[in-house]
C-alpha positions in Angstrom: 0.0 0.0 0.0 1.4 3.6 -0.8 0.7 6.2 1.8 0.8 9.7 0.1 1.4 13.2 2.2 0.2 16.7 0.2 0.1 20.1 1.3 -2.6 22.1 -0.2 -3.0 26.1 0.1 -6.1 27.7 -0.8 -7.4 31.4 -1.1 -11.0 32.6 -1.3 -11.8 36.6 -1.8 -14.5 37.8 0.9 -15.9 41.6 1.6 -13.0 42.3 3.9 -9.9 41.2 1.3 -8.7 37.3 0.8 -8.9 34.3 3.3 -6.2 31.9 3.2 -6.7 28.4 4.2 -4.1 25.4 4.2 -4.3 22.1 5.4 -2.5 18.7 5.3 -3.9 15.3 4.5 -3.2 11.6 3.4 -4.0 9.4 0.4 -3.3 5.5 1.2 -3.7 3.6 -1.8 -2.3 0.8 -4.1 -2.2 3.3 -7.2 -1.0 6.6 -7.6 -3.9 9.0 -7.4 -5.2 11.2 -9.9 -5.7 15.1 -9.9 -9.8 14.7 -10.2 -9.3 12.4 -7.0 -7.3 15.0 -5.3 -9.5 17.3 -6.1 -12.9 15.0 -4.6 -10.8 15.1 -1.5 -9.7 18.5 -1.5 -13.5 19.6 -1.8 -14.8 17.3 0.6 -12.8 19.0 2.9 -14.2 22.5 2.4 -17.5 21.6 2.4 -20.4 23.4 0.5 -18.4 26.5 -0.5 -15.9 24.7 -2.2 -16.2 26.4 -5.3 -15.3 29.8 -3.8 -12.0 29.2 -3.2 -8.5 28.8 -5.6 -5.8 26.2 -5.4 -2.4 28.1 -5.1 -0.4 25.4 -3.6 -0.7 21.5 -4.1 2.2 19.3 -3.1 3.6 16.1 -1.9 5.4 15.7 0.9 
């Protein structure tokens, strides 16, 4: 099994300017995982308004 680490950073414009967000999270898996997988986690983790914000950042660590 391959355990994966990424590092994604996020921004989302509001009234009063930009909010960042960043987080950490892990991807076990026999295969390497695809971008549109990423991104299925990535938005699961943002919840409903994950469509307001912007990838800046994605890496492995």
């Amino acid at each position: 099994m391959i355990k994966r680490h990424y590092s994604v950073s996020l921004i989302r414009a509001s009234n009063s300017g930009a909010e960042y967000s960043h987080f950490n999270f892990r991807v076990k898996s026999f295969f390497p995982q695809d971008m549109k997988y990423l991104k299925k986690t990535i938005d699961s983790h943002l919840g409903e308004n994950h469509d307001e914000y912007v990838i800046i950042s994605l890496s492995r660590l």
